[in-house]
Wavefront OBJ file of the C-alpha trace (Angstrom):
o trace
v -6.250 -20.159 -1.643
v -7.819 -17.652 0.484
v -8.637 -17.020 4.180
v -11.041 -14.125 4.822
v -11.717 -12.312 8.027
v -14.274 -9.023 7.846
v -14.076 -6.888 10.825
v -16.080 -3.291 11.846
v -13.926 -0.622 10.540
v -12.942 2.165 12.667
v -13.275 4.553 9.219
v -16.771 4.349 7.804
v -15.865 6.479 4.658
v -13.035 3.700 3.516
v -16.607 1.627 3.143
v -16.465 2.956 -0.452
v -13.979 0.682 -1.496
v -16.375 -2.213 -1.176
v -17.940 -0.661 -4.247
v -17.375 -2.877 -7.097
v -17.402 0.299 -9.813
v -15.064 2.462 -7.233
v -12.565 -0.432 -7.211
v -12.778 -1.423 -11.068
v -12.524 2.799 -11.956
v -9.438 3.528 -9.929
v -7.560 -0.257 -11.030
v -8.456 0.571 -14.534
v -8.629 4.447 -14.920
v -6.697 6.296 -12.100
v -3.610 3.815 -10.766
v -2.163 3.531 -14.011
v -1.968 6.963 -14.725
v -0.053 7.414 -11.099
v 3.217 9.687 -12.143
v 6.515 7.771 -11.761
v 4.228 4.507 -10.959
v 7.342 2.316 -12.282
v 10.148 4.465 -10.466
v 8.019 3.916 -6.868
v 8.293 0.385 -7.720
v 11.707 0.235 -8.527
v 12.695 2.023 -5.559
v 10.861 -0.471 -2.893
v 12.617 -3.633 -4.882
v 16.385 -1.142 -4.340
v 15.286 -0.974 -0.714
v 14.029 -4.548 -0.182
v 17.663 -6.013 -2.204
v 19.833 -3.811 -0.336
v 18.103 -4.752 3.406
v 17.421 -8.410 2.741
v 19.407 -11.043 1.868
v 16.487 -13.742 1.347
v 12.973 -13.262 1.401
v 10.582 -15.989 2.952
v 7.677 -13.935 3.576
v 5.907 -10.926 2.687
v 2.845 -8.940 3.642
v 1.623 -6.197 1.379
v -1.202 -4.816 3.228
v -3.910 -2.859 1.805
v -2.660 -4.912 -1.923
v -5.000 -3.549 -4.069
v -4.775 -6.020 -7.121
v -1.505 -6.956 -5.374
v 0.756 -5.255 -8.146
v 3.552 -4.628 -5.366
v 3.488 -7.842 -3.667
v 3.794 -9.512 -7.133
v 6.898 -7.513 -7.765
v 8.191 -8.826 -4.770
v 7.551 -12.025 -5.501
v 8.947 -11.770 -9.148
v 12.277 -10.653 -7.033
v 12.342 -13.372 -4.706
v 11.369 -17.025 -5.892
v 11.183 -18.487 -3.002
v 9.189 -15.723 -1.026
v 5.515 -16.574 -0.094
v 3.139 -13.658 0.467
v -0.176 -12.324 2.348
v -1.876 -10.670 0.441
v -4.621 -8.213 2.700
v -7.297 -6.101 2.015
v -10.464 -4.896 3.374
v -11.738 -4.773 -0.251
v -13.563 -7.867 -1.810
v -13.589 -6.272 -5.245
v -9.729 -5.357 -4.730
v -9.162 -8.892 -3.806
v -10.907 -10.712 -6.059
v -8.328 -7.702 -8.995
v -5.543 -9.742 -7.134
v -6.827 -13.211 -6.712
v -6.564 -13.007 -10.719
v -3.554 -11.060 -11.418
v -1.787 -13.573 -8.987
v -3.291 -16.992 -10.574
v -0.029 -17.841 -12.171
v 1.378 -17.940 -8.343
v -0.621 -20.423 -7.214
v 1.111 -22.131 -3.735
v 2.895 -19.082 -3.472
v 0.354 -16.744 -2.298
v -2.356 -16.002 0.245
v -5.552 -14.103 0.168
v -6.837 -11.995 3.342
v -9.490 -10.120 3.572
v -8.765 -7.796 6.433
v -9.652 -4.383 8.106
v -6.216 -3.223 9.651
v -8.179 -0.468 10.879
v -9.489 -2.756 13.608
v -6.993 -3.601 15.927
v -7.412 -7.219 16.653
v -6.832 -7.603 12.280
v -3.462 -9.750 12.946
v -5.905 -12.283 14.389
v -6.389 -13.320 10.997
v -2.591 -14.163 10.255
v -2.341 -17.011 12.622
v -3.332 -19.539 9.797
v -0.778 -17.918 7.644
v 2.503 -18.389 10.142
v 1.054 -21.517 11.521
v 0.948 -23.079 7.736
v 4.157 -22.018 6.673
v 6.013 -22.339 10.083
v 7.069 -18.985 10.313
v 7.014 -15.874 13.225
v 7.086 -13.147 11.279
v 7.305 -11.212 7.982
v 10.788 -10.531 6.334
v 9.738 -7.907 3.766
v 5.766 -5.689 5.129
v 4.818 -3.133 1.520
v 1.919 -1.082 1.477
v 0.633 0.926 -1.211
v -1.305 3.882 -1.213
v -3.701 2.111 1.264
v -2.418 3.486 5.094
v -3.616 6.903 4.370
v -7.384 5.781 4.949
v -6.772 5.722 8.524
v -6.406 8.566 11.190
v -3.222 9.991 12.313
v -3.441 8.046 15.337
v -4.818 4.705 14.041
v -1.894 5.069 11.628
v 0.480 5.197 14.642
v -0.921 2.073 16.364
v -0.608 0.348 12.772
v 3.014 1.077 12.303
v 3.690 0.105 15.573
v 1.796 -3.685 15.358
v 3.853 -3.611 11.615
v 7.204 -3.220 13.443
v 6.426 -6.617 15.977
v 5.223 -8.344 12.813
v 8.817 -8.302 10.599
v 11.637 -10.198 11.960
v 14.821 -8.329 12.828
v 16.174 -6.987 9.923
v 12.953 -6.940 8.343
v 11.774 -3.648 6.494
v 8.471 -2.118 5.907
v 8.287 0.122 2.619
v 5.335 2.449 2.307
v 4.598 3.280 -1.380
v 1.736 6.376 -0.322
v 0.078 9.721 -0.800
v 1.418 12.048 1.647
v 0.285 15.654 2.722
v 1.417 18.929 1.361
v 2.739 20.995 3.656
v 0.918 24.073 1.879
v -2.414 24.489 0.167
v -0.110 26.066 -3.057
v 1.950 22.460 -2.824
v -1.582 20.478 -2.910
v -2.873 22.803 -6.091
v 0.603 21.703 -8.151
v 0.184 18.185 -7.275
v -3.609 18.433 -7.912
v -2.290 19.687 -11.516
v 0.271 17.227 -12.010
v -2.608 14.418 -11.284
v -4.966 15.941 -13.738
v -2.734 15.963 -16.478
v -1.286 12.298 -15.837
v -4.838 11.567 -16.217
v -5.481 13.518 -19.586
v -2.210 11.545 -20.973
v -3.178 8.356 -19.918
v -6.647 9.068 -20.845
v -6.038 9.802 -24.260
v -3.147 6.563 -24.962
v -6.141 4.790 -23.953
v -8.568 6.398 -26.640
v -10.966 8.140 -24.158
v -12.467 11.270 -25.480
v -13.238 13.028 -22.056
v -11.862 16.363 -21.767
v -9.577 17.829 -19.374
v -12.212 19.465 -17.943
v -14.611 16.659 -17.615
v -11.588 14.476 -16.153
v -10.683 17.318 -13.348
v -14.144 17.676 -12.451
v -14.638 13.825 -12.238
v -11.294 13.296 -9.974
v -11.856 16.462 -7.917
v -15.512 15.065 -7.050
v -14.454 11.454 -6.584
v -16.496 9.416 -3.912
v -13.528 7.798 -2.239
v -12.005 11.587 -1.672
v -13.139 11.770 1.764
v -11.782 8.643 2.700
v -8.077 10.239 2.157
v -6.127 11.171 5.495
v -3.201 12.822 4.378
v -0.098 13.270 6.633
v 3.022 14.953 5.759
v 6.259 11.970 5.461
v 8.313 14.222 7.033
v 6.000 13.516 10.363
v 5.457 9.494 9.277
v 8.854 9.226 9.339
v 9.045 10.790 12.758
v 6.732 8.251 14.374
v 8.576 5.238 12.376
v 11.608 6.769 14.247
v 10.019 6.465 17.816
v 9.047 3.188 17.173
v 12.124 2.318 16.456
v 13.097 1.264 12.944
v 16.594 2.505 11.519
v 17.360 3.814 8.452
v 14.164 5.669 8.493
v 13.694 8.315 5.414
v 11.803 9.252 2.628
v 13.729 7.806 -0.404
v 11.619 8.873 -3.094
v 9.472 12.225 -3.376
v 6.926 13.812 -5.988
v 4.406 15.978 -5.001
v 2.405 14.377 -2.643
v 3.314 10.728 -4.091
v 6.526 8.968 -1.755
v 8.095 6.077 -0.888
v 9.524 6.111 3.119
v 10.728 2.734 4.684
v 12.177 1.739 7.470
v 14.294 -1.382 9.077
v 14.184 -3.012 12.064
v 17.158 -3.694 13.919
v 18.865 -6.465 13.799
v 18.723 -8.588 17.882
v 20.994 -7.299 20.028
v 21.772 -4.190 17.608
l 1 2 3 4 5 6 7 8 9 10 11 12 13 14 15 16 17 18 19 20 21 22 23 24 25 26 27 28 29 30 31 32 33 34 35 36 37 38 39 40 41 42 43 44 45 46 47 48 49 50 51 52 53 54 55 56 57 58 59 60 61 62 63 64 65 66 67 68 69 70 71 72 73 74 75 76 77 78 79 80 81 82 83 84 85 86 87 88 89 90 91 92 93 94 95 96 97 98 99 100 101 102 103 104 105 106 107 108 109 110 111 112 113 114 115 116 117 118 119 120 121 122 123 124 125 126 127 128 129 130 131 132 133 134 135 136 137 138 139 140 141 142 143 144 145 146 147 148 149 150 151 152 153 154 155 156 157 158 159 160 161 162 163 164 165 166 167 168 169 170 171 172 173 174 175 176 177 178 179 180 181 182 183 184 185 186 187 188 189 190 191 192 193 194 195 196 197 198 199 200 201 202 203 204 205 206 207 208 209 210 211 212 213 214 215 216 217 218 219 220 221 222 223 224 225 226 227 228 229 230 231 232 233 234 235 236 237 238 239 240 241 242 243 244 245 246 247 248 249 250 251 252 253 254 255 256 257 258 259 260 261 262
């Protein structure tokens, strides 16, 4: 079911997500108490209906336990998706949440912030006779990698979709102000608590805020402001570039490619 490729990342602090308790912690103790977690979801499907008319392949790239690729999939029987991450432990999340898809899905494990990664997608398109992705999804995965890395990746994202194709990006963006970063740094911490608590934990706020202001993936976050990701997604030229949904620091940007000839 899966193909695996491992290369030399270009970000050694990302390394932490190789961590077996890192990856378990944030699947099972920080992603589902991300604020309008459903609503992000919701709004990639909107942007993936209203752009494609079928779906025969999909990337999600950086999937995590693949929880947006899977919604993809749920959308579109007959889609087919890669499923890549640099994460064994994330991988192995998916490789189980994604059992029931069986023939319908494909494992990679990848380090997009090497630039030869696509290497490892030549198995993929050669087994299912196809050139290129319809519908590319990330989720909060891109903002690992340096502003210009991130570029370059966007770029090699744009030849991989056919025309017409679009690439949502379901991520954690910059603040443009220190007093924006304290309210979403707020807004996190009391998700937390709530979700915390419907799950009978008895840490305390404090304990919680200290724990997710200290985390050891922390480092490992880039942040860029959308409003300058969607700038580069412009030069590269997609259409129909634009932040669609915005909380905080939390938003989902996308952008199409144009149609041959357009």
């Amino acid at each position: 079911m899966a193909e695996t490729q491992l290369a030399k990342r270009s970000t050694p602090d990302a390394t932490v997500w190789q961590d077996n308790t890192l990856a378990n912690r944030y699947l099972n103790g920080v992603r589902g108490a991300i604020p309008l977690a459903q609503a992000q979801i919701d709004t990639m499907l909107r942007l993936i209906r209203w752009s494609q008319e079928t779906v025969t392949a999909v990337l999600d790239l950086g999937c995590g336990d693949g929880i947006l690729g899977q919604a993809v999939l749920d959308q579109f029987l007959e889609a087919h998706a890669v499923f890549a991450d640099f994460s064994a432990p994330m991988l192995a999340a998916a490789e189980k949440r994604l059992a029931a898809y069986d023939g319908r899905v494909t494992l990679a494990q990848v380090d997009y912030g090497h630039r030869d990664w696509r290497a490892s997608l030549t198995t993929f398109f050669q087994t299912r006779q196809v050139l290129n992705f319809d519908v590319i999804v990330s989720g909060f995965s891109i903002h690992h990698q340096p502003d210009g890395r991130k570029q370059e990746l966007y770029a090699e994202l744009y030849d991989l979709l056919t025309p017409g194709g679009i690439f949502v990006n379901v991520e954690h963006v910059a603040s443009r102000s220190k007093w924006g970063e304290m309210l979403f740094e707020e807004l996190f911490v009391d998700s937390m608590v709530t979700y915390h608590r419907q799950n009978g934990s008895g840490q305390s706020r404090e304990q919680i805020a200290h724990d997710l202001y200290n985390r050891p993936d922390k480092a490992a976050n880039l942040l860029t402001p959308v409003e300058t990701q969607c700038h580069w997604l412009r030069d590269i030229g997609f259409i129909y570039v634009d932040c669609y949904l915005k909380y905080f620091e939390l938003a989902v940007f996308a952008g199409v490619k144009p149609q041959t000839g357009t």
